[in-house]
C-alpha positions in Angstrom: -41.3 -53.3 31.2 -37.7 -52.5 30.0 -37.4 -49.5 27.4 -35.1 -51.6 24.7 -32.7 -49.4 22.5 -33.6 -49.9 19.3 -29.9 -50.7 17.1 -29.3 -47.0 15.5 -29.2 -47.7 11.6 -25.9 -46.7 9.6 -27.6 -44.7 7.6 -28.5 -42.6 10.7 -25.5 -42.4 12.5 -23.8 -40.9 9.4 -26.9 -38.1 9.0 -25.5 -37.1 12.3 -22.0 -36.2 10.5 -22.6 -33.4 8.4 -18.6 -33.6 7.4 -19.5 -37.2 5.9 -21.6 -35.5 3.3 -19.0 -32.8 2.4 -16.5 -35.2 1.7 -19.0 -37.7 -0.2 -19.6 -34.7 -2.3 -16.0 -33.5 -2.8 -15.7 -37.1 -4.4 -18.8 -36.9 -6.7 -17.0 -33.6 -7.9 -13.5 -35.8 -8.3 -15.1 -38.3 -10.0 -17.5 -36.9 -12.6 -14.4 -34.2 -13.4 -12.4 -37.4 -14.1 -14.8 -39.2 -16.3 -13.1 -37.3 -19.8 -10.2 -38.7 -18.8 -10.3 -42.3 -18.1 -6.8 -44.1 -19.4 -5.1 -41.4 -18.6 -2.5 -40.7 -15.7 -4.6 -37.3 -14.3 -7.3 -39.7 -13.4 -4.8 -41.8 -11.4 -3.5 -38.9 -9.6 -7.5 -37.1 -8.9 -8.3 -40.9 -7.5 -5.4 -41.0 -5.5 -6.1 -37.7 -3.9 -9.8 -38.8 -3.2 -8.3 -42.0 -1.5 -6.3 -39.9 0.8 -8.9 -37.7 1.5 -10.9 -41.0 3.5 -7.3 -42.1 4.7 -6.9 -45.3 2.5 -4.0 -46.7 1.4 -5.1 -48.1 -1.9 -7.4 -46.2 -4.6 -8.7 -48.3 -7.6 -9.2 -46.7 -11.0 -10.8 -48.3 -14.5 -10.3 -51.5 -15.1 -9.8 -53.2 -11.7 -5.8 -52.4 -11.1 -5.4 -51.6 -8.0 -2.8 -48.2 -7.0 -1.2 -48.5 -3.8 -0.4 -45.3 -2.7 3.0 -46.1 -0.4 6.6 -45.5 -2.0 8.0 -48.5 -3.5 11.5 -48.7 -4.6 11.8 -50.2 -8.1 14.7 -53.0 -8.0 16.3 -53.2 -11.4 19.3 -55.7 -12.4 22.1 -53.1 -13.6 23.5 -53.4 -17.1 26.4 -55.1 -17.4 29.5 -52.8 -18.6 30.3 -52.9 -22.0 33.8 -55.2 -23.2 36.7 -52.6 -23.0 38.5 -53.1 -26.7 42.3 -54.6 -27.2 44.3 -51.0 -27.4 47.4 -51.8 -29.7 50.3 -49.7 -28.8 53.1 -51.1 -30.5 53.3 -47.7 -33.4 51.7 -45.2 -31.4 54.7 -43.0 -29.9 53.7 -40.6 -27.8 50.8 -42.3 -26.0 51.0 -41.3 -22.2 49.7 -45.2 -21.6 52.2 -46.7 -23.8 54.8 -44.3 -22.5 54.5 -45.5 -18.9 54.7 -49.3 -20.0 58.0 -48.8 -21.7 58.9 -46.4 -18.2 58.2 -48.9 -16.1 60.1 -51.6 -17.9 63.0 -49.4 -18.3 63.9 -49.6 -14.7 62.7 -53.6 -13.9 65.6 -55.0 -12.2 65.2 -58.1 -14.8 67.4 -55.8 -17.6 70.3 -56.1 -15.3 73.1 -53.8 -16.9 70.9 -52.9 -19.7 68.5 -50.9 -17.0 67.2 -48.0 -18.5 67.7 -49.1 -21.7 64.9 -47.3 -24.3 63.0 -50.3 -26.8 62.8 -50.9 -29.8 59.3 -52.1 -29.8 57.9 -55.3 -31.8 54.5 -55.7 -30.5 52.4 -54.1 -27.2 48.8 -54.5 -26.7 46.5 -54.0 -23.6 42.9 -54.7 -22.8 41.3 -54.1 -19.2 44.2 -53.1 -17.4 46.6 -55.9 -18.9 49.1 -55.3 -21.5 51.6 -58.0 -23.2 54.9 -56.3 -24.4 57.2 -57.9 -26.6 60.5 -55.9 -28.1 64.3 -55.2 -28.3 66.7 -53.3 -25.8 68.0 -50.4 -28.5 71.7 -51.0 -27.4 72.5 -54.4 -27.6 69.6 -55.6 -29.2 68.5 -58.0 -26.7 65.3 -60.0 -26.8 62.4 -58.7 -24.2 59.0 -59.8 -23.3 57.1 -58.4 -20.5 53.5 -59.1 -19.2 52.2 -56.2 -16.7 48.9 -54.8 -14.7 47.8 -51.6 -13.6 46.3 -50.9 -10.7 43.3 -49.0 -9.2 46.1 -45.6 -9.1 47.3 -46.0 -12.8 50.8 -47.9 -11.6 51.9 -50.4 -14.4 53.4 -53.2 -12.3 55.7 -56.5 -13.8 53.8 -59.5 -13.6 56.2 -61.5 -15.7 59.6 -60.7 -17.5 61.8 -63.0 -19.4 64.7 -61.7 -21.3 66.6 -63.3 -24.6 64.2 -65.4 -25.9 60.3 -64.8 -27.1 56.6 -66.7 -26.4 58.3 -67.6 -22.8 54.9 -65.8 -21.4 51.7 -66.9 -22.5 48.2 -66.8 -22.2 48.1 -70.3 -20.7 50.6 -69.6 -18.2 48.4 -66.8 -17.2 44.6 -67.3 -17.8 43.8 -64.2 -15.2 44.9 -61.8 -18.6 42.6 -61.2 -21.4 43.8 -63.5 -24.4 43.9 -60.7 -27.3 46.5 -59.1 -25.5 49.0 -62.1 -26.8 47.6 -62.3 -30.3 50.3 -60.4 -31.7 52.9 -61.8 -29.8 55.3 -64.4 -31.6 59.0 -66.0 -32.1 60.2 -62.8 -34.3 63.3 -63.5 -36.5 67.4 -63.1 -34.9 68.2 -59.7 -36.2 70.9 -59.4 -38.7 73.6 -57.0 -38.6 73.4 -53.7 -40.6 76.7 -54.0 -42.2 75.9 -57.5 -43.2 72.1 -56.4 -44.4 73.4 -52.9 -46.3 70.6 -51.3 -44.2 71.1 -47.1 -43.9 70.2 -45.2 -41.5 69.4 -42.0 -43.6 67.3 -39.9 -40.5 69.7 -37.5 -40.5 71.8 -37.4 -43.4 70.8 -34.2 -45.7 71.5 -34.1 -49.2 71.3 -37.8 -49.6 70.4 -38.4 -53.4 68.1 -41.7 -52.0 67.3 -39.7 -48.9 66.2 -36.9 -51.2 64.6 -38.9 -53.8 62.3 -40.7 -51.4 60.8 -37.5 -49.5 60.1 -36.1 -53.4 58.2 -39.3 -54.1 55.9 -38.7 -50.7 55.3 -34.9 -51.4 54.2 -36.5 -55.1 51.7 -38.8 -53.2 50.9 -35.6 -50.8 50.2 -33.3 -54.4 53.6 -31.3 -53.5 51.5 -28.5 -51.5 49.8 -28.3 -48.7 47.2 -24.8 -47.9 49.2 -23.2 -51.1 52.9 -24.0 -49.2 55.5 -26.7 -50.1 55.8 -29.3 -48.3 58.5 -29.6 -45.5 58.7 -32.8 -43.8 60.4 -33.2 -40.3 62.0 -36.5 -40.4 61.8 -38.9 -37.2 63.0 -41.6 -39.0 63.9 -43.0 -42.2 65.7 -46.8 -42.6 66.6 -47.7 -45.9 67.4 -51.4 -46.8 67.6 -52.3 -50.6 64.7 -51.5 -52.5 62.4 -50.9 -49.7 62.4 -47.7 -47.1 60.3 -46.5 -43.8 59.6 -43.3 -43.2 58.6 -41.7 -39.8 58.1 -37.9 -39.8 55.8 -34.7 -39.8 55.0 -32.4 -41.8 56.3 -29.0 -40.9 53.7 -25.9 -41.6 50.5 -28.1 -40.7 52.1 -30.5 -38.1 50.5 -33.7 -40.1 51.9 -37.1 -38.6 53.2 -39.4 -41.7 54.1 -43.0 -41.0 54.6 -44.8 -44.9 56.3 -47.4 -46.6 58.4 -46.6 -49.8 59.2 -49.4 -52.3 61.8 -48.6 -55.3 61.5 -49.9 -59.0 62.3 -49.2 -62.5 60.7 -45.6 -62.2 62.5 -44.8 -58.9 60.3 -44.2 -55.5 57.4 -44.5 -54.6 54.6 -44.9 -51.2 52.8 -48.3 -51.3 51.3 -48.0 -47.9 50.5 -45.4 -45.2 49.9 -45.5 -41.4 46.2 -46.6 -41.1 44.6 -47.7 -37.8 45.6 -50.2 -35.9 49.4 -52.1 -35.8 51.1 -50.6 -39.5 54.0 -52.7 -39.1 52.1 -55.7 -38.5 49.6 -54.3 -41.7 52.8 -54.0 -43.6 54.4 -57.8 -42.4 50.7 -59.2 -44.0 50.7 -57.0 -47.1 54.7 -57.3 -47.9 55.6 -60.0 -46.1 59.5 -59.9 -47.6 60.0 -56.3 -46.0 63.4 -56.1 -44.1 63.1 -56.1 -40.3 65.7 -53.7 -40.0 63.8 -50.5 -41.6 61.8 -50.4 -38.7 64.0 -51.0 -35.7 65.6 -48.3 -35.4 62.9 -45.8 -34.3 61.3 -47.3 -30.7 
């Protein structure tokens, strides 16, 4: 009769793997060490180890949730970037970015024999990479309006020009440029003459009595001293036209920008406003709406 092999039990091929006992025991250790610590992340990392120890690919802790143990990449949707704000440029001289607009127009060949005519400037804004510019060629006065783009090097670049007449670009005509670029932009009023207005140009003219009389009234508003020193102004600009007067200048020892309007009355001089943020001549248009254009063309 045939000797039949009797099926060798699990539990006996194991007992003939000593190493299966080592490594059952290594995992009792892992385990009752973890116990204190359930909930926690140590526990995640001690189970993890255990499940590569037997070669898995997956170890579960408390609870059920299942840990793979393969790198995933995480995929998140980015944030989107925040709204760039409008930059108003129309007062702030000096600003490289509003320098290289009024650069760039300077030379368009739109300004025929005006080219490289500097501005007198009435309103410029820009907002992601547009800006709307709407002013006056300082020689003969002439009506300009420009809408430009800048590119990926910093280049401005003319998208549209129109010369001698105003709200000939708009934001309908160009629906690729952000809107609140042309919100200050508008029909301004024909410029009168100065010798019809009796506007003065008193910038340079030292020893002026009204000249004189309306820096005293700003170094009265300023407390006359400055660090224990008088005040010394450097004047930019001042435009005097009856009983109102704009003053651009610095002050000398602590080099302190001053942009302010001057209204005269019974008492003589005095400041009513003074360069805040944002567009001042537009501040001053909605605040004094009777001020006379020509105080503040002169100084581009």
């Amino acid at each position: 009769m045939a000797n039949r092999s009797t099926p060798e039990t699990t539990a006996a091929k194991y007992s003939r793997d000593p190493g299966v006992y080592r490594k059952a025991g290594i995992l009792l250790v892992i385990v009752l060490a973890a116990l204190p610590l359930l909930g926690c992340g140590v526990l995640r990392t001690m189970v993890d180890s255990a499940g590569k120890l037997f070669g898995g690919g997956e170890s579960t802790v408390a609870g059920g949730a299942t840990v793979s143990n393969e790198s995933s990449a995480t995929t998140t949707n980015p944030e989107p970037p925040p709204a760039k704000p409008l930059v108003i440029l129309t007062q702030r001289r000096g600003n490289p970015i509003r320098t290289a607009i009024l650069d760039t127009l300077r030379h368009y060949p739109g300004l025929g024999d005006e080219n490289g005519s500097r501005f007198v400037v009435l309103w410029l804004a820009m907002k992601d990479n547009w800006a709307m510019m709407q002013g006056r060629t300082e020689g003969r006065r002439t009506e300009v309006e420009a809408l430009l783009k800048r590119d990926g090097t910093g280049n401005w670049t003319v998208v549209s020009f129109s010369k001698g007449s105003w709200l000939a670009i708009t934001s309908a005509g160009y629906p690729q440029a952000p809107k609140p670029i042309f919100s200050g932009a508008r029909a301004w009023p024909k410029e009168k003459t100065s010798s019809a207005s009796g506007f003065r140009n008193l910038t340079n003219a030292k020893g002026n009595a009204t000249r004189t009389a309306i820096l005293d009234a700003v170094r009265a508003s300023m407390g006359w001293s400055i660090n224990g020193k008088k005040i010394v102004f450097t004047v930019r600009w001042l435009g005097v036209q009856g009983n109102w007067a704009y003053l651009v200048a610095e002050e000398y020892n602590v080099k302190l920008p001053l942009d302010c309007l001057l209204r005269r009355s019974g008492s003589g001089w005095a400041v009513v406003l003074t360069q805040g943020e944002g567009d001042f001549e537009r501040t001053i248009r909605q605040q004094y709406p009777n001020v006379p254009q020509a105080i503040f063309d002169g100084y581009p």
